[in-house]
C-alpha positions in Angstrom: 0.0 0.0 0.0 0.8 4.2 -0.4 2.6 5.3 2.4 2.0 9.0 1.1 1.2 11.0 3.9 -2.4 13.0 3.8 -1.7 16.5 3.7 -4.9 18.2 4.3 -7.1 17.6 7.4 -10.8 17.8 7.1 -13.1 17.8 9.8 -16.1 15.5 9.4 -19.5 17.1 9.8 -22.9 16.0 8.9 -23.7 13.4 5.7 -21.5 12.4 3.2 -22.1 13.7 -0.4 -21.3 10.8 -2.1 -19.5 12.8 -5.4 -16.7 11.0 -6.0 -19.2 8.4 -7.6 -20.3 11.1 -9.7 -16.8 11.9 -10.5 -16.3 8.1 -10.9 -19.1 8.1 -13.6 -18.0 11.4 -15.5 -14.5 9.5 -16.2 -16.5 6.5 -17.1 -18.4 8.2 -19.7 -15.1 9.8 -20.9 -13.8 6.5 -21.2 -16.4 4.6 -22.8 -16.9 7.5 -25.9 -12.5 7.1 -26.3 -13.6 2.9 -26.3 -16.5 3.3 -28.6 -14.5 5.1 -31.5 -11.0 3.4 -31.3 -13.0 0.1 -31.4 -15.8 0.5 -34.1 -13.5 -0.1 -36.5 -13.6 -3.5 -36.0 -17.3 -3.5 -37.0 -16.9 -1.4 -40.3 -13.3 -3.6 -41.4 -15.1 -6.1 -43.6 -16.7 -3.4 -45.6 -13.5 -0.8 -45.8 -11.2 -3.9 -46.7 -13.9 -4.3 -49.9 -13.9 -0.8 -50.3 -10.1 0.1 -50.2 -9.3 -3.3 -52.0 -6.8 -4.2 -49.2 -5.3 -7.2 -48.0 -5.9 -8.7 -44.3 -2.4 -7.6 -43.1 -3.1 -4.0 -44.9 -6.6 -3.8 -43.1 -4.9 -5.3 -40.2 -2.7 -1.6 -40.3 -5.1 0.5 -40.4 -6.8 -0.9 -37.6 -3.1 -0.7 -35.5 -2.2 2.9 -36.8 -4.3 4.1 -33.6 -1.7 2.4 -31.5 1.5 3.5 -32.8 0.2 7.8 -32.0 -1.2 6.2 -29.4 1.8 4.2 -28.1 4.5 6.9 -29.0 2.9 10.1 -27.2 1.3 7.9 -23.7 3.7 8.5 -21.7 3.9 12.5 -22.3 -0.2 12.3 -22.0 0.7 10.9 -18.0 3.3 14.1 -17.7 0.8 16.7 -19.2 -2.1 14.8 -16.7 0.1 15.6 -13.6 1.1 19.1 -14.3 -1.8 20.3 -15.9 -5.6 20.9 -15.3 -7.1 17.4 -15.5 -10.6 19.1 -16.4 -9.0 20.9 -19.1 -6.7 18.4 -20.3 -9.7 15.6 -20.8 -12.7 18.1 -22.3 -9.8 19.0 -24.7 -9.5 15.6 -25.2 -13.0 14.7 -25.8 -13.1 17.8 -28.4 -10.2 16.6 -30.4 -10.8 12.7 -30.6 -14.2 13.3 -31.4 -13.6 15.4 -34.4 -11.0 12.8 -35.7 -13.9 10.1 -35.4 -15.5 12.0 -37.9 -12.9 12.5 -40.4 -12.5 9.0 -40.9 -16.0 8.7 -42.1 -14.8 11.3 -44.3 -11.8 9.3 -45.4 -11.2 8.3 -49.3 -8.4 6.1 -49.2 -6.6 4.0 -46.3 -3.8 6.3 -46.2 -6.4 9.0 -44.9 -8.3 6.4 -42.8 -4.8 5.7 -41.2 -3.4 8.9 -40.5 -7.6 10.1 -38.8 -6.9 6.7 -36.8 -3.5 7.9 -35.5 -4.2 11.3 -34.7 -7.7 9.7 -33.4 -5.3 7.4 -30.7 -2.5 11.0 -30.5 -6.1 12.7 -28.7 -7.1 10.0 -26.7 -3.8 9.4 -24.3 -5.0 11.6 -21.6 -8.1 10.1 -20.8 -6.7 7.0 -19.3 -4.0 8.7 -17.1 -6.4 10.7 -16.1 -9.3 8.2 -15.0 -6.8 6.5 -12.7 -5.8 10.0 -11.3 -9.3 10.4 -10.4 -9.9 6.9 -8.8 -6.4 7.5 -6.7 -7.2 10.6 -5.5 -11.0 9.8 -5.0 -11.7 6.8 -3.4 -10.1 4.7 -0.4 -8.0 2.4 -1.1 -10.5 -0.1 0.3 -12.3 1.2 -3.0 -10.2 1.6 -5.3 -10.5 -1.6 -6.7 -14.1 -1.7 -7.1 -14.1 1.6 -8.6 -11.1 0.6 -11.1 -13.5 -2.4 -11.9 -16.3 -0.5 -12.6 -14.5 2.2 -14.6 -13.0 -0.4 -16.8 -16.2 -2.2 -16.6 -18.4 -0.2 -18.5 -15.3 -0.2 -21.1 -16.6 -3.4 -22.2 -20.3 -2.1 -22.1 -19.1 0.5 -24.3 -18.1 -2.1 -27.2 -21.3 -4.3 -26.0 -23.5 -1.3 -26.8 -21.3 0.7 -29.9 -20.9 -2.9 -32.0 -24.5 -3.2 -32.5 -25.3 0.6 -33.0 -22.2 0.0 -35.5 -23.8 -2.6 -37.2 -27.2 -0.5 -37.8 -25.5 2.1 -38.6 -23.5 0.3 -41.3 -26.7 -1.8 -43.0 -28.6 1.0 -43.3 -26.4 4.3 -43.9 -22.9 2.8 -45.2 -20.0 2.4 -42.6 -19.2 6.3 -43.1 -22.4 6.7 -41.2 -20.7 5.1 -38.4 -17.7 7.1 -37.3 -19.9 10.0 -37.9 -22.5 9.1 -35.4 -20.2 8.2 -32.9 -18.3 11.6 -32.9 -21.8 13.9 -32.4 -21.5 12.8 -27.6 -18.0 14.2 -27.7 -18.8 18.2 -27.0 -21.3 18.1 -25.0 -19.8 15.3 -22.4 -16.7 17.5 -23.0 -18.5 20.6 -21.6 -19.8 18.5 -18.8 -16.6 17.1 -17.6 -14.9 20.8 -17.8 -18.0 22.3 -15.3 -17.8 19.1 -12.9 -14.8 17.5 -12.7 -11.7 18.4 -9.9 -8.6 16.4 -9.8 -9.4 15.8 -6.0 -12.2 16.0 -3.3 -10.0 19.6 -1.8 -10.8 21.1 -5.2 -14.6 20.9 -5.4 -17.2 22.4 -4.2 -20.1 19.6 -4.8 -17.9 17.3 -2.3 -18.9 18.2 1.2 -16.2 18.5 4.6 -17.9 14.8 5.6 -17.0 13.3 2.2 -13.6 14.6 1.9 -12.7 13.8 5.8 -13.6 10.2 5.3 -11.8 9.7 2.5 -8.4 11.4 4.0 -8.9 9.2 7.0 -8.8 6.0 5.1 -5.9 7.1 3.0 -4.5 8.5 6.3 -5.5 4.6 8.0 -4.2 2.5 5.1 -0.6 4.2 5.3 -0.4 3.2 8.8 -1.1 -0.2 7.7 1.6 -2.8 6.5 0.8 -6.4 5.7 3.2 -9.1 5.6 3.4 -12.3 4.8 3.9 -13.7 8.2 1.1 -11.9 9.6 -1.7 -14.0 7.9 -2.7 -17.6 8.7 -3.5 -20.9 6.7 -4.3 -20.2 2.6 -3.6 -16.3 3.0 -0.3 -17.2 4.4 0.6 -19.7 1.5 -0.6 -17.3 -1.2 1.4 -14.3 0.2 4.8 -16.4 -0.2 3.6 -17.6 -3.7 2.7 -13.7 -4.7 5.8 -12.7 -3.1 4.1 -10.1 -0.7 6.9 -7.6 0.2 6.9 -4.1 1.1 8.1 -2.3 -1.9 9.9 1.2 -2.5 7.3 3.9 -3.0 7.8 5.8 -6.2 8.2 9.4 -5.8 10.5 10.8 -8.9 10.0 10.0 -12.3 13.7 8.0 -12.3 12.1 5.7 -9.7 9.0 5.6 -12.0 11.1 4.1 -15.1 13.6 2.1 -13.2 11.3 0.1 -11.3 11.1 -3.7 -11.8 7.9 -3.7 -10.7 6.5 -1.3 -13.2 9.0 -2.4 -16.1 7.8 -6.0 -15.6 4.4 -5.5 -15.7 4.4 -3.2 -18.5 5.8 -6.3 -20.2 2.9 -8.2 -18.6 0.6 -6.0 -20.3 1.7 -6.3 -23.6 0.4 -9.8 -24.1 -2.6 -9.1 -22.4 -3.3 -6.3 -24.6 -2.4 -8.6 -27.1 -5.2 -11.3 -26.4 -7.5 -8.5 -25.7 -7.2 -6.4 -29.0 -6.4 -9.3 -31.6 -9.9 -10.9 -30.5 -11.0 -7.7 -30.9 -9.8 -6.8 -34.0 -10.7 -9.6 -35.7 -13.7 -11.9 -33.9 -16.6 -9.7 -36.3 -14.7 -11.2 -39.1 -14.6 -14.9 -37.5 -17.8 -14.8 -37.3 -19.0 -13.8 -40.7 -16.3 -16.1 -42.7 -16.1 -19.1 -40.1 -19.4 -19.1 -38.0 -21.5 -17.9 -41.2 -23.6 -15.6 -38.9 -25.6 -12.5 -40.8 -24.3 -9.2 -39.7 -26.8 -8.3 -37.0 -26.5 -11.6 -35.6 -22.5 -10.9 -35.7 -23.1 -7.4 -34.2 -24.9 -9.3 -30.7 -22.1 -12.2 -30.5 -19.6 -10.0 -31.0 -20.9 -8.2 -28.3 -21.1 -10.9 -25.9 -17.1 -10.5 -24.9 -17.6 -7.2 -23.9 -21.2 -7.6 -21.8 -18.7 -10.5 -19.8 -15.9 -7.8 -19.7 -18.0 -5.9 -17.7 -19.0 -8.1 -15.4 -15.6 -9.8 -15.3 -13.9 -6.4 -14.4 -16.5 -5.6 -11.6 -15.6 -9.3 -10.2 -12.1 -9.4 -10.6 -12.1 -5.8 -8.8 -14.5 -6.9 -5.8 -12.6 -9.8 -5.2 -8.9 -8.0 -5.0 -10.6 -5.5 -2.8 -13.1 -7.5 -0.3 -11.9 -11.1 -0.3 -8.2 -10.7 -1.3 -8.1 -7.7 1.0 -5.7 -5.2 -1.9 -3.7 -8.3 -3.1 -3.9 -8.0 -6.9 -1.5 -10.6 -8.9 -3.9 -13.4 -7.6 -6.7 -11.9 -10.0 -4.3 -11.6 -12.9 -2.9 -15.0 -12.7 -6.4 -16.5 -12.5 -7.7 -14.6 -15.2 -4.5 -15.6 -17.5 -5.7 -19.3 -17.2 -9.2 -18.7 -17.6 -8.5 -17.1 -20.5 -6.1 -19.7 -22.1 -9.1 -22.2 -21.4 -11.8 -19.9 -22.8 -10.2 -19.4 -26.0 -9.3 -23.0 -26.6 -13.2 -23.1 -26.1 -14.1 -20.9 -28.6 -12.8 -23.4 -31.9 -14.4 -26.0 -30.0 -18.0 -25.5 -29.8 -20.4 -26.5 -32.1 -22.9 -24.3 -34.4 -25.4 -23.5 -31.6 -25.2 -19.8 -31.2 -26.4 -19.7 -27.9 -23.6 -21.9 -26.7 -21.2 -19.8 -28.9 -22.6 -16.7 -27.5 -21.8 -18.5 -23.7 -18.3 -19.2 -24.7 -17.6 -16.0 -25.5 -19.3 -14.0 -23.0 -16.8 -16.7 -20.5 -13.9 -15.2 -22.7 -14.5 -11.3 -22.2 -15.4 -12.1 -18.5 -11.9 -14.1 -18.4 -9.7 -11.1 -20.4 -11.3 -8.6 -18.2 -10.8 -9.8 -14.6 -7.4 -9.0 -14.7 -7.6 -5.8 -16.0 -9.0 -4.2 -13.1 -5.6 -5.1 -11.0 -3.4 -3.7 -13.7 -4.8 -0.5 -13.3 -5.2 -0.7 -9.7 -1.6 -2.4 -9.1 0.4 0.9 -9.5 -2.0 2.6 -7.0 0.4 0.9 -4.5 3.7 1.5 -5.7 3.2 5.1 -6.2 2.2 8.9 -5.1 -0.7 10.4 -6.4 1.3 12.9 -8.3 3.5 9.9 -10.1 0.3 8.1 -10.8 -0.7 9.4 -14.1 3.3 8.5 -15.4 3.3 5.5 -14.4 0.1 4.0 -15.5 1.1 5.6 -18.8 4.4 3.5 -18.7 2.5 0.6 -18.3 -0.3 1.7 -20.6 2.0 2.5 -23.6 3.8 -1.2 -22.9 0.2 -2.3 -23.6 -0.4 -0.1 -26.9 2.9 -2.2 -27.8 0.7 -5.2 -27.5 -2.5 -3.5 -29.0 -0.5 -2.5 -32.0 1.2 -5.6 -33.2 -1.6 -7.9 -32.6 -3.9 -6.7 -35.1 -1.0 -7.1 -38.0 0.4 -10.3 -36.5 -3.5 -11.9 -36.5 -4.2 -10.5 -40.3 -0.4 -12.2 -41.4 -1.5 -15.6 -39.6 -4.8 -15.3 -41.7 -3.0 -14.5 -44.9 -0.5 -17.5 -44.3 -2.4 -20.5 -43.0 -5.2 -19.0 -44.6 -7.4 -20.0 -40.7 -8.2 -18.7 -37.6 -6.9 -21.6 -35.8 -3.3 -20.3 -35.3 -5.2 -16.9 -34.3 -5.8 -18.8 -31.8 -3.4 -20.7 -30.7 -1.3 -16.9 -31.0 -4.0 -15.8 -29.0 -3.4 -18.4 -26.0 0.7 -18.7 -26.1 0.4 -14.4 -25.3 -1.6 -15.0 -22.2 1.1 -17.8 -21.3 3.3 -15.6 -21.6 1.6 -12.8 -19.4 1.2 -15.3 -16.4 4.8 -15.7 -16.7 6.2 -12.2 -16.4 3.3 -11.6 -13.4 5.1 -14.1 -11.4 8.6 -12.4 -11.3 6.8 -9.3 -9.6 6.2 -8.2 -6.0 3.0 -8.0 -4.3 3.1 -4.4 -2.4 2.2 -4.9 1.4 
């Protein structure tokens, strides 16, 4: 846990406001626009490959030039987040990467469609950064976890609710239609956010004294709280020697921020996550219509179901780190990895029934998402508030890494063995591979 000291002292009086669920949901809402347009692509791919005349690996590219802006300028988003006005730095934001969703439905080649994408992904760095800047800040750390599920909860209800809007969208006004219907939320959620939002509970004046004192006082309780492995008994024991529970150095300068094993490892960890995560993504609309044969409204629902268990899954995996596991958070990730590995051997395995099909792959979002509650909330441990925002951006822009190359990779295996079976089996061998590298990390006591 933060051993940041609290410094400002509130005296509690009367009921609590509650805002800092309100704040909880405007970052939400930030979020899930940013998810809606960097992942309706994935909908409208079939019909701008037939369009554009392009191969897998070339459609495959534009959906991955969003991750290379958005890779390449993450970690300066986290700077700008800590030094400047988070309000102002996310309704710009919102502005901006809404008015590059648009442009691509203006596109009239896949050059243009790629550089809109990557000045689409250049806009959206801050929001991220930011969103964990308001969960540290705003919440406990007895809630942080919860609210870090949530938050990236509804990320997956985003892409369960924009897929099928996509897909209406695209049967019955062209996939233009598409990106320009998703840009029209940005302004006014933008304007929202700018009147609302404060970087903490000191700053507002819609959080009351009782609300801000009991938030300092668990912030103030948890820092004068160290666990250890030899302070627990039976299984809690055991699994704080196999999580390697240890109190680590707090990070506090922006040296300790990039020289951290901790944080440099699970960047690495988060690549292949990312990997799973966006080369289902990228290409599972596509599965379904060549392998499964479904129409594309049946598609848009299935392909939905991922995301409806993402939700859930991250709202799970965050209860459980918080309530049951008590802040521990590599358990969640290492039992997500496996679930994962099992669900997506699943998916090649189950028959035509698309109710069973639709089960399997609501088990695989639920599975990818658990664990992606206790990335996020994993740094909230090793750091201050202020270093927050650069080090989740590390980690973040390890994970763009992973986002970017997965897409391409995917589309190559296609165009080589020609089936989605060594998508796959890709697929699985990256979430292998992030169980490994989450071992070799410390738990924070």
């Amino acid at each position: 846990m933060s051993t940041e000291t609290v410094p400002v002292q509130v005296v509690e009086t009367g009921a609590q406001s509650h805002y800092r669920w309100f704040m909880l949901v405007m970052v939400i809402i930030s979020q899930m626009l940013a998810w809606a347009d960097r992942t309706n692509i994935g909908v409208v791919l079939p019909s701008l490959r037939r369009e554009f005349m392009l191969t897998n690996l070339q459609a495959g590219s534009v959906v991955s030039s969003y991750f290379i802006a958005y890779t390449i300028l993450q970690i300066p988003a986290g700077y700008v987040v800590s030094r400047y006005s988070l309000r102002g730095v996310v309704a710009g934001a919102l502005c901006l990467f809404s008015g590059f969703t648009y442009l691509i439905g203006t596109s009239a080649s896949a050059f243009q469609a790629r550089v809109y994408r990557a000045l689409l992904g250049a806009t959206e760095c801050p929001v991220a950064p930011a969103s964990t800047a308001v969960i540290k800040n705003w919440f406990p750390p007895t809630e942080r976890g919860i609210a870090t599920g949530i938050w990236t909860g509804m990320m997956s209800i985003a892409i369960t609710v924009s897929a099928p809007a996509a897909v209406w969208l695209l049967v019955h006004y062209g996939w233009r239609a598409v990106f320009i219907g998703f840009a029209v939320p940005g302004v006014p959620i933008a304007i929202i956010f700018y009147i609302f939002a404060r970087r903490s509970p000191q700053e507002s004046r819609y959080c009351n004294a009782a609300e801000a004192a009991y938030i300092a006082k668990a912030v103030a309780s948890s820092a004068n709280v160290t666990r250890s492995a030899g302070g627990e008994t039976g299984f809690m024991r055991w699994l704080d020697k196999f999580i390697r529970l240890r109190k680590c150095e707090i990070i506090d300068t922006n040296l300790k921020a990039f020289t951290s094993w901790n944080v440099m490892v699970v960047a690495i960890a988060f690549i292949f996550n990312q990997a799973v995560n966006y080369g289902l993504l990228s290409w599972l609309p596509s599965y379904l219509l060549a392998v499964r044969g479904l129409t594309p409204m049946k598609m848009g629902w299935a392909a939905g179901a991922p995301w409806l268990g993402g939700c859930l899954g991250t709202i799970f995996g965050g209860t459980v780190s918080d309530r049951l596991l008590r802040g521990r958070r590599k358990p969640m990730i290492i039992f997500a990895t496996w679930s994962t590995i099992v669900m997506l051997w699943l998916i090649t395995r189950v028959g035509s029934n698309l109710s069973l099909l639709g089960l399997v792959l609501f088990g695989t979002g639920f599975s990818i998402y658990m664990a992606l509650s206790s990335f996020f909330s994993y740094p909230m441990g090793l750091t201050t508030s202020k270093m927050l925002p650069l080090t989740v951006s590390i980690i973040m822009m390890a994970g763009n890494i992973g986002s970017l190359i997965s897409p391409m990779v995917t589309g190559y295996l296609l165009d080589v063995f020609k089936n989605y079976n060594a998508v796959f089996m890709a697929l699985q061998i990256s979430a292998f591979c992030t169980f490994l590298c989450i071992m070799v990390v410390d738990e924070p006591a």
